[in-house]
C-alpha positions as CSV (number, residue, x, y, z in Angstrom):
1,X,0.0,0.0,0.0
2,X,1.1,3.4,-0.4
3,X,2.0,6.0,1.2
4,X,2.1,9.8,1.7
5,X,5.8,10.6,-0.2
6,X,8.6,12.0,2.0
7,X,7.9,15.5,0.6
8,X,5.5,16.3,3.3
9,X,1.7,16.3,3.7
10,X,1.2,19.2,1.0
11,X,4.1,18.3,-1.0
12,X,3.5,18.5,-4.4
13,X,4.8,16.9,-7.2
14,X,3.9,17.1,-11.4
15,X,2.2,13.7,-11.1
16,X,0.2,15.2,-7.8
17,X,-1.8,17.7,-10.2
18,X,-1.7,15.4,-13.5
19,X,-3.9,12.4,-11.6
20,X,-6.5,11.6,-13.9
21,X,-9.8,9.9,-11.8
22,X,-10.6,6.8,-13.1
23,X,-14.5,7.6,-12.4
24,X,-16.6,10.7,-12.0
25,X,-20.4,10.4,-12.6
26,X,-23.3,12.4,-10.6
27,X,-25.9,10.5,-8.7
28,X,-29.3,11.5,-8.7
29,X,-33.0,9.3,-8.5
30,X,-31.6,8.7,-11.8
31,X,-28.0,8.0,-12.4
32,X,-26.5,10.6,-15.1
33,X,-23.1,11.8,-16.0
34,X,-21.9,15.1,-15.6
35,X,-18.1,15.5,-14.2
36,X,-19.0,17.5,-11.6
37,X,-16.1,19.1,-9.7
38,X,-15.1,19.0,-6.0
39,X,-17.2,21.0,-3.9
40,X,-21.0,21.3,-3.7
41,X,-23.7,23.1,-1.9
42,X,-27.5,22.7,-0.8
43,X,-28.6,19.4,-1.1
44,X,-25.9,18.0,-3.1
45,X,-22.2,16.3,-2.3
46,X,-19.4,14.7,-3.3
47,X,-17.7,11.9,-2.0
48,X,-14.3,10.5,-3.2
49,X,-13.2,7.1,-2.5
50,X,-10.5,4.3,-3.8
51,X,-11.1,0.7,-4.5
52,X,-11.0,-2.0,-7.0
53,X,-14.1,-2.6,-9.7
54,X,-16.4,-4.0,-6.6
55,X,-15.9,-1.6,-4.4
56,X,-16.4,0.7,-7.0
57,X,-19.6,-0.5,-8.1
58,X,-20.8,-1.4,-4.7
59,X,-20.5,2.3,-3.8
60,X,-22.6,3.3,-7.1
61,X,-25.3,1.6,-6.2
62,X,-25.4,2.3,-2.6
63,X,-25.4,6.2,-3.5
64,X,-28.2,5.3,-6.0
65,X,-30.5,4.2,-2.6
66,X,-28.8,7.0,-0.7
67,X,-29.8,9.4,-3.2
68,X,-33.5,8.2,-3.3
69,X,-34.1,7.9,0.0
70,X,-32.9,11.4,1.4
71,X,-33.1,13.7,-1.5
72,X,-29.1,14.2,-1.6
73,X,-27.6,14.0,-5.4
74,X,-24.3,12.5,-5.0
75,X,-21.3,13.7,-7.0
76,X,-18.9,10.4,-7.1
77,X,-15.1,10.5,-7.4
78,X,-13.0,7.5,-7.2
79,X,-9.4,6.1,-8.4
80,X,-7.2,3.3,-7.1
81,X,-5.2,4.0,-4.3
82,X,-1.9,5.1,-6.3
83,X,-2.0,9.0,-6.4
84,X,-5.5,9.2,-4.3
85,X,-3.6,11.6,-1.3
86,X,-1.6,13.2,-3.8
87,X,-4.8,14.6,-5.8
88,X,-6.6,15.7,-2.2
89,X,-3.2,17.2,-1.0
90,X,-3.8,19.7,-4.3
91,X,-7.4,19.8,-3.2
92,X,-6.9,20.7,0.2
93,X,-4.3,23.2,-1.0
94,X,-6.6,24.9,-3.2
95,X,-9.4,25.0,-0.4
96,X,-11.9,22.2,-2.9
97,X,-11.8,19.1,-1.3
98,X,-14.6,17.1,-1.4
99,X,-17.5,16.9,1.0
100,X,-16.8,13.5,2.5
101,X,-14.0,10.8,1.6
102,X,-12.5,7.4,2.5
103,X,-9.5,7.9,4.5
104,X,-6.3,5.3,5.4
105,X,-7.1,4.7,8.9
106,X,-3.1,5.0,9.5
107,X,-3.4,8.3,8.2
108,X,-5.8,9.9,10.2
109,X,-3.3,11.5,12.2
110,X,-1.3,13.3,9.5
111,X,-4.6,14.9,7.9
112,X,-5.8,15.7,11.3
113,X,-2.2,17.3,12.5
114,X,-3.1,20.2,9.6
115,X,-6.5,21.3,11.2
116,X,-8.3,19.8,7.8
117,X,-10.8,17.4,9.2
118,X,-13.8,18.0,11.0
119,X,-14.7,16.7,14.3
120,X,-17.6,14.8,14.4
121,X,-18.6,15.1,17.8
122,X,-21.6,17.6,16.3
123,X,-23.0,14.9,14.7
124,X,-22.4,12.1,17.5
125,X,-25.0,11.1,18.2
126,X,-27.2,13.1,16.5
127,X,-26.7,12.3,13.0
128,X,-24.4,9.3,13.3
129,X,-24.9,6.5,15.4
130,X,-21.5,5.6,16.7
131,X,-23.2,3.5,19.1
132,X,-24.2,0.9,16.7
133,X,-20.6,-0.2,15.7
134,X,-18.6,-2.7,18.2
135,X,-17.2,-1.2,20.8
136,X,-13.2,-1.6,19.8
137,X,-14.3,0.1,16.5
138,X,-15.7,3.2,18.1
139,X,-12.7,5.0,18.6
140,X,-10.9,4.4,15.3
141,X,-11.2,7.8,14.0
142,X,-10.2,9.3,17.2
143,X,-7.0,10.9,17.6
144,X,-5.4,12.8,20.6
145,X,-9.5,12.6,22.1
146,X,-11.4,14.0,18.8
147,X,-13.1,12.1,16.6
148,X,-12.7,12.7,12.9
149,X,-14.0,9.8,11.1
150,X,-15.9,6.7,11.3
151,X,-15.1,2.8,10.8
152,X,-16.7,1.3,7.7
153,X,-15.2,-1.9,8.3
154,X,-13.0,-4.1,10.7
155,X,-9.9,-6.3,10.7
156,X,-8.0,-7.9,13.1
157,X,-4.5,-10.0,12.7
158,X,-5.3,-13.6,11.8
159,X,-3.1,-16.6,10.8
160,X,-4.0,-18.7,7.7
161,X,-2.6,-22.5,7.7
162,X,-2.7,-25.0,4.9
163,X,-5.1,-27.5,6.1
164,X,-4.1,-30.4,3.7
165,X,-0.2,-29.8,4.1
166,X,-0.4,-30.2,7.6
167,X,-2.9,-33.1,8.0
168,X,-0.7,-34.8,5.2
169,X,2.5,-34.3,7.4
170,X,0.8,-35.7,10.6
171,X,1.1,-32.3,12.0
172,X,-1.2,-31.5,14.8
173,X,-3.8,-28.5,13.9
174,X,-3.1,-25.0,16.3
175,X,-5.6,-24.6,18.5
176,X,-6.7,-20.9,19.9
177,X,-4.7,-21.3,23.2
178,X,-1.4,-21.2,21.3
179,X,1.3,-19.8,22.2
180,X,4.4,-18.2,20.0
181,X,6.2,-21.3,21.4
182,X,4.0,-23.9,20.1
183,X,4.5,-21.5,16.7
184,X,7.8,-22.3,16.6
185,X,7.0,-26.3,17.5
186,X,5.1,-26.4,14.8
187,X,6.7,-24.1,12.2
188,X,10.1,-26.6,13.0
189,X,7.9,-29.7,12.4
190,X,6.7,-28.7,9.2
191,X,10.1,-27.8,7.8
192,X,11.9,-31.2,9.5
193,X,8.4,-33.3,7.4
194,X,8.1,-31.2,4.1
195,X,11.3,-31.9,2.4
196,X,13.7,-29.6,0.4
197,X,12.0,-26.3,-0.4
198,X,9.4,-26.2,1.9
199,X,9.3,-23.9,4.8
200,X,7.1,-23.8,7.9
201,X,6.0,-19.9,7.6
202,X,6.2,-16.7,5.9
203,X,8.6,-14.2,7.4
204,X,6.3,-12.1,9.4
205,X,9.8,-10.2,11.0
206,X,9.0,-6.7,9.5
207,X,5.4,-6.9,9.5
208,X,4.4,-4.3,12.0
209,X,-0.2,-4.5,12.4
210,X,-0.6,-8.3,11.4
211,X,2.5,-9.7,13.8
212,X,4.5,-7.3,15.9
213,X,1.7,-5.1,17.0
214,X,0.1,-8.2,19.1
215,X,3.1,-9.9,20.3
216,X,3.8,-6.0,22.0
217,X,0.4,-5.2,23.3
218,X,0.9,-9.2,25.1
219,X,4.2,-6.9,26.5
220,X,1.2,-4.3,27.6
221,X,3.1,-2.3,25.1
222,X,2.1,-1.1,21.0
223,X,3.5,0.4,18.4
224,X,3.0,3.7,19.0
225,X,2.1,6.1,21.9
226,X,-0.9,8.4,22.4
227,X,1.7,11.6,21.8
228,X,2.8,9.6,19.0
229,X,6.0,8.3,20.2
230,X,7.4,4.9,19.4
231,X,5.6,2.7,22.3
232,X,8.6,-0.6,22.3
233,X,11.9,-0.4,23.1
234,X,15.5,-1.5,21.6
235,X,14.6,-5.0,24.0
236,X,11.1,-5.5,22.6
237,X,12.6,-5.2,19.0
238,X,16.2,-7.0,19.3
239,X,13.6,-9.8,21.0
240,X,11.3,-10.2,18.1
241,X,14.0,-10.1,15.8
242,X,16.2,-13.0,17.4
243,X,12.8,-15.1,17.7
244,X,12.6,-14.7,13.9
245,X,16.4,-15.6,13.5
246,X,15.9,-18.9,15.3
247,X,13.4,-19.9,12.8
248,X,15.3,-18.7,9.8
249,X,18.1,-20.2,11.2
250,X,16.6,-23.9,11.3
251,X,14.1,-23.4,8.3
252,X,11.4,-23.1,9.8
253,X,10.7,-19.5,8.2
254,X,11.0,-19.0,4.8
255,X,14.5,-17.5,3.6
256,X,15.5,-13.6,3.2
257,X,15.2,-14.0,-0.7
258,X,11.6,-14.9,-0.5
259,X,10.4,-12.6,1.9
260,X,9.8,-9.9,-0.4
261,X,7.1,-12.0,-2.3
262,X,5.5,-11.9,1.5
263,X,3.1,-8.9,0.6
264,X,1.7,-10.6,-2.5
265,X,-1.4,-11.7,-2.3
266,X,-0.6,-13.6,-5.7
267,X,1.2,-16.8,-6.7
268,X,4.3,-15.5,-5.9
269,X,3.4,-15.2,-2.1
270,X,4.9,-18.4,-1.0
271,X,2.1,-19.2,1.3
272,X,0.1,-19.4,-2.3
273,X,2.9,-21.0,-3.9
274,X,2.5,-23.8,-1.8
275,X,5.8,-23.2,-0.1
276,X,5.1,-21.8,3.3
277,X,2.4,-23.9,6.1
278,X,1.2,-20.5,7.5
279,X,0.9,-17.1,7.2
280,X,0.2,-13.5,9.3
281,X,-1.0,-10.7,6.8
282,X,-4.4,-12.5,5.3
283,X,-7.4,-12.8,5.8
284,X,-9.3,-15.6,4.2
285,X,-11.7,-14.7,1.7
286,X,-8.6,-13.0,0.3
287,X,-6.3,-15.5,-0.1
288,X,-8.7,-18.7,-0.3
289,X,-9.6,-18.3,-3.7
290,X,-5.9,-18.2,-5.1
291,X,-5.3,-21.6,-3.8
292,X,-6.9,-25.3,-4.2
293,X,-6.0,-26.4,-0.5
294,X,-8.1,-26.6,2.6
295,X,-7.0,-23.4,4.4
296,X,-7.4,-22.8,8.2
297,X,-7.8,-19.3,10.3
298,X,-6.3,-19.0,13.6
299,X,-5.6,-16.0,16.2
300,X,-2.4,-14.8,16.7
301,X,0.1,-17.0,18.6
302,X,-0.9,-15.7,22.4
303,X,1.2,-14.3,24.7
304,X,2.6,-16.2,28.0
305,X,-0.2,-14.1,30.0
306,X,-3.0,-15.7,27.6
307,X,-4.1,-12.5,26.1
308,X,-4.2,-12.4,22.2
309,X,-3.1,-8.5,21.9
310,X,-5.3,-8.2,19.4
311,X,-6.2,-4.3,18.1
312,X,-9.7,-4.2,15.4
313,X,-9.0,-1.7,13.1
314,X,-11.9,0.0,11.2
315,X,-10.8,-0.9,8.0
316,X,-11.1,2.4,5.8
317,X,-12.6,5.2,7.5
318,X,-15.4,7.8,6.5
319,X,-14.2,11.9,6.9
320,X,-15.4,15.2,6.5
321,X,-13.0,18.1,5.5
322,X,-13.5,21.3,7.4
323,X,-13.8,22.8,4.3
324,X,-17.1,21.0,3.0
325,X,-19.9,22.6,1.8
326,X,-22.3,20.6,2.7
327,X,-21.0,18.9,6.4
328,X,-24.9,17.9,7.7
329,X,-25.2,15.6,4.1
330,X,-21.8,14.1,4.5
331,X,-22.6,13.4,8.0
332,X,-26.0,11.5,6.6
333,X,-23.9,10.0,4.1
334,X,-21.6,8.5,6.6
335,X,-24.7,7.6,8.9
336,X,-26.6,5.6,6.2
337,X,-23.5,3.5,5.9
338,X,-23.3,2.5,9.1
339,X,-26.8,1.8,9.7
340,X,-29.0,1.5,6.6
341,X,-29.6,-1.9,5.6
342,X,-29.6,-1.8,2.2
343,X,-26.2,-0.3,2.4
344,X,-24.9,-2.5,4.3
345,X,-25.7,-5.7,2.2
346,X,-25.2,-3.6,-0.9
347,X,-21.6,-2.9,0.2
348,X,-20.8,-6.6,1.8
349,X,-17.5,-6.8,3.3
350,X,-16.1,-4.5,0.4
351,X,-14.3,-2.5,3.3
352,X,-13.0,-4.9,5.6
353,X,-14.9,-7.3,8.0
354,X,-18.6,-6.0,9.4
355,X,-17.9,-3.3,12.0
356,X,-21.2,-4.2,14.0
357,X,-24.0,-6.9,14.9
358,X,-26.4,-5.4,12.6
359,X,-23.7,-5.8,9.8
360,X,-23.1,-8.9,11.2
361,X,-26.8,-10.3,11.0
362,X,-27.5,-8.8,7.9
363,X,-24.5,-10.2,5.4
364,X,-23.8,-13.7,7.2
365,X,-26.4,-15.2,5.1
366,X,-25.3,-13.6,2.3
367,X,-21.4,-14.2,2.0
368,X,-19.3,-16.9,0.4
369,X,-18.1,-20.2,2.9
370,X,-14.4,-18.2,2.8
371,X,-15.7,-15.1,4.0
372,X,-17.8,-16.2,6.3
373,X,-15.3,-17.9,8.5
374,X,-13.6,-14.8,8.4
375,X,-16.9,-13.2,9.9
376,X,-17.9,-15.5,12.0
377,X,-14.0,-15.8,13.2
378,X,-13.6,-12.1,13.5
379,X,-16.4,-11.9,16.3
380,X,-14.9,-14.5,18.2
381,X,-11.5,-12.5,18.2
382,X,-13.7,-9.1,19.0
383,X,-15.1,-11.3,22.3
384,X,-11.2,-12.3,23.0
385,X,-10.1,-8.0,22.6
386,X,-13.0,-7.5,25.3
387,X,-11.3,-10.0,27.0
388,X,-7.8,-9.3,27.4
389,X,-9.1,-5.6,28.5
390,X,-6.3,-4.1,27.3
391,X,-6.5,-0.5,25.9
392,X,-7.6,0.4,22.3
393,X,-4.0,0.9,20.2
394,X,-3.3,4.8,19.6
395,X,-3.9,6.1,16.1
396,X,-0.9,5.9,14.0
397,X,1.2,9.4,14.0
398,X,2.5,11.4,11.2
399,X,5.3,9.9,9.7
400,X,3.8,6.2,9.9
401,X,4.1,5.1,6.7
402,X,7.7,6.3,6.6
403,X,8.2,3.9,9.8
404,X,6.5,1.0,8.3
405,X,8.7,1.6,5.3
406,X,11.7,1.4,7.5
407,X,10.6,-1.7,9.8
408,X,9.9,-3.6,6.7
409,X,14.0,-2.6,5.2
410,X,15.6,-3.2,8.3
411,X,13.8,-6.4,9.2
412,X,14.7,-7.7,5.4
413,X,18.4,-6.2,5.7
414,X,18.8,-8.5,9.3
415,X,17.2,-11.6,7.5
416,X,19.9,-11.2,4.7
417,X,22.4,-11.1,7.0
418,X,23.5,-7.1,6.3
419,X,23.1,-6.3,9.8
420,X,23.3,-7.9,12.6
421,X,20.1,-8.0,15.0
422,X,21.8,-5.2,17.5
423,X,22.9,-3.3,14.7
424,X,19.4,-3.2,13.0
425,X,17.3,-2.6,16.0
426,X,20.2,0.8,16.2
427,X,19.0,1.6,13.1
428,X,15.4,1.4,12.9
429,X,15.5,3.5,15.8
430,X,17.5,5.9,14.6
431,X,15.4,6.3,11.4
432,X,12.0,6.1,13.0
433,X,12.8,8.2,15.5
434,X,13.8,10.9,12.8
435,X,11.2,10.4,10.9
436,X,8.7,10.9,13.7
437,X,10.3,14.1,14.5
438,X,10.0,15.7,11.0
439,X,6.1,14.8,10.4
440,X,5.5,16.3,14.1
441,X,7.1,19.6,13.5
């Protein structure tokens, strides 16, 4: 995924202003084209999102119902997410954003760091029903106590196993108590059965939300800090580091030169390759149709205090720009999302995992066998977050992506054997901390 470029939050490049939307068509009762620009008043808005043809098309004809039911014409924008920040950055420059938009949770933030989007607490609970989303998910838009946008989704850190490898290696099934010992038990058995080539895992070293987040918040640490401070320590990350090194070490992880294929969700990814048992960084309905095996979902190895460390995220988030002309609309808009039932089975799990029991009871009967473990999976994990009653994970700061970007180096540096473990822990700190430093001044 991409992020905001190391030029700043309103640096702007020739390819910022050239970005070409890949749709723009106005919604009314009656869907008609008109390439409406950003900005709108009365009873009229626009709303910009990214995503793939689904998504796309789900949204379409969710505004359609939107549209007919309230009165509001609906001005859609949408691209992929390659150059989507860059063309609200020149937007939000020139003081024409749109009226409501689909934000990267991680860079909620940044945006909110510049005073450019609104806090919702107006329309809490007013116009939009917070209330009805799980309780984990409530505060996903909320950063340093304000709210400034609202989950349309959710997602948690699962692990996906090859059913059919293991049972045809003998290999006992995990089981929800696990522990990140009995990961490495049975990451070493698979690569001691499996024969030449065959590894027990991906590398999930330099994978910060799907692995490291809830093997820190077992420490009663996280990633980050409310003030937006790294929230681990050189100990925490010279300890996860030298667990992965044991498992390169003996196979039981798959080798530096294949980690990069990691992020694939493709036939290069050597979980869908057939190379690697498991995986962190998946969900199911994601991965399950690349493959002809019988896959398996599991939480997150636990910590040795039993608690899973898990943190739901609220997929992509809904905002609103201070700079909208029509706030009250947007605010519907982002209400009928979360609670309309036509929206919600029009738009399926299109943006992550349903974010609430009425989501919930509405698309299980709908979904695919995949994606309804994955549902019906992701509410047990959201009982095990009550649970561990451990506090919801900070927002991620400005500068985040440029972090993850440096974890994920580092991490494959130290698995190549370019730096030691002590020396890349040094690094990453150095950089990070840096980094942080800049996007907060």
């Amino acid at each position: 995924m991409s992020e905001l470029s190391r030029r700043g939050f309103f640096g702007l490049g020739a390819g910022a202003a050239a970005l070409a939307m890949a749709g723009c068509s106005d919604f009314t009762a009656s869907t008609s084209s008109s390439g409406a620009s950003s900005g709108s008043s009365g009873g009229s808005l626009v709303f910009r999102w990214w995503g793939g043809t689904s998504r796309n098309e789900a949204y379409q004809s969710a505004l359609k119902v939107f549209t007919k039911k309230t009165g509001i014409k609906v001005t859609a924008q949408y691209s992929g997410y390659n150059g989507y920040f860059d063309k609200l950055n020149t937007e939000f420059a020139g003081g024409t954003p749109p009226d409501v938009f689909q934000m990267d949770t991680a860079l909620t933030s940044t945006y909110a760091a510049k005073g450019v989007l609104t806090d919702l607490s107006t329309y809490i609970p007013g116009t939009i029903q917070l209330s009805t989303l799980f309780p984990a998910l409530r505060g996903a838009g909320v950063v340093k106590g304000v709210n400034y946008g609202v989950a349309s989704g959710s997602g948690y850190a699962p692990v996906l196993y090859n059913e059919t490898v293991l049972n045809k290696l003998k290999i006992a099934l995990p089981e929800n108590s696990w522990t990140w010992d009995d990961f490495s038990t049975i990451t070493n058995e698979v690569a001691k059965a499996w024969g030449s080539g065959k590894y027990g895992a991906n590398d999930a070293s330099g994978d910060d939300s799907g692995a490291l987040q809830p093997w820190l918040r077992q420490r009663g640490k996280d990633l980050y800090t409310s003030s937006g401070e790294l929230g681990f320590d050189a100990t925490d990350l010279g300890d996860w580091w030298n667990y992965w090194a044991g498992l390169r070490k003996t196979g039981a992880c798959v080798p530096a030169d294949l980690v990069a294929n990691y992020g694939n969700a493709d036939s290069t990814n050597p979980f869908v390759a057939g190379s690697a048992a498991l995986t962190t960084g998946w969900g199911l309905a994601q991965i399950a149709p690349l493959m002809t095996a019988t896959l398996g979902e599991i939480i997150v190895p636990r910590g040795a205090n039993g608690k899973t460390g898990q943190a739901l995220n609220g997929g992509v988030l809904l905002v609103i720009p201070t700079k909208s002309s029509n706030p009250t609309g947007a605010a519907k808009l982002i209400d009928f999302f979360l609670t309309d039932k036509d929206a919600i089975k029009i738009m399926g799990t299109q943006r992550g995992l349903p974010p609430s029991s009425l989501a919930e009871t509405e698309l299980l009967p709908t979904l695919s066998a995949s994606a309804k473990l994955d549902v019906t999976y992701g509410d047990y994990v959201n009982q095990q977050v009550a649970a561990d009653a451990l506090a919801d994970a900070p927002s991620a700061p400005p500068g985040y992506g440029d972090v993850k970007t440096a974890l994920g180096n580092v991490s494959s540096a130290v698995a190549f054997g370019k730096q030691s473990v002590s020396a890349g822990v040094s690094s990453f700190f150095s950089q990070a901390k840096t980094i942080l430093a800049q996007a907060a001044a």
